[in-house]
N, C-alpha and C positions, 0 to 999 in steps of 0.2 A: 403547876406554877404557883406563886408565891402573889400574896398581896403587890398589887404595883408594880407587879413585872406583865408583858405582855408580851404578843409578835406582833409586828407587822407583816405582811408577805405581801406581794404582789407577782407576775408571773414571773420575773427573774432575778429579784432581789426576796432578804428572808432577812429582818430588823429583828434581834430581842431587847427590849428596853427592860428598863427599870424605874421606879421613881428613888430609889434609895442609892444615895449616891459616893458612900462609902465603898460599897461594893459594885460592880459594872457585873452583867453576867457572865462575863469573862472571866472573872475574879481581876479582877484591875482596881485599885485605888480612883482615887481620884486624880493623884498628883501622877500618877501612871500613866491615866486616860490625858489628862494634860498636854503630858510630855511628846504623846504622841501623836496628838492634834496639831499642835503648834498652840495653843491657847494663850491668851494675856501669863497667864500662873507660868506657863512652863516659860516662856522666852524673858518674864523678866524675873532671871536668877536670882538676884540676888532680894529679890522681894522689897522692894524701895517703892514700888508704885509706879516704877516710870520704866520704859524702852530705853538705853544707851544706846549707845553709835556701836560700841563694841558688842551688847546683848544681841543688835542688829543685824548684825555682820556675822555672828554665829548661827540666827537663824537662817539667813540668807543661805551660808555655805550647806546647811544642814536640809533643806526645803528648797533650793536652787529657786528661790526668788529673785527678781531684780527690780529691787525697790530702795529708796534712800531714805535717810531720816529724814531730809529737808521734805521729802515728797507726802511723809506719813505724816511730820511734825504741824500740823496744821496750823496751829498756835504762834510756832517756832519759838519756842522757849528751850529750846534741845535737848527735850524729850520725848517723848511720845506714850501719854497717856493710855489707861485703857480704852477709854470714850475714842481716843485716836485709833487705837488700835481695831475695835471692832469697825468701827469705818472702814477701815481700808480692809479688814478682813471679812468684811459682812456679815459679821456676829452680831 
């Protein structure tokens, strides 16, 4: 193992991390690892900072969420921030 990589295990799960996060030890990007979390990066496309109604609506079909902008938009400014986003996502 590599500096800053390690395992986790316990009796039925087995975690490798890493601290370096270009690389996952999967070989995964970050914007890989992202895409396939759901993360703030991956869901808002087009990288403006903010959740759309439509950015929304694709994660939703994608993740079979049911959740609305008014519900995440906490603010209601009609977007939804990342500070919003890990709210409701628990990040």
């Amino acid at each position: 193992m590599h500096p800053g990589q390690g395992v986790i295990s316990s009796p039925d799960h087995q975690i490798h991390y890493s601290s370096v996060w270009n690389k996952d030890p999967l070989g995964k990007s970050e914007d890989e690892w992202d895409a396939y979390t759901g993360s703030f990066g991956s869901v808002d496309t087009d990288g403006d900072g903010c959740v759309s109604a439509g950015e929304l609506a694709d994660y939703r079909s994608t993740y079979e969420v049911n959740a609305s902008l008014a519900s995440i938009d906490t603010d209601g400014d009609g977007c939804v921030s990342e500070d919003e986003w890990d709210a409701f996502t628990g990040g």
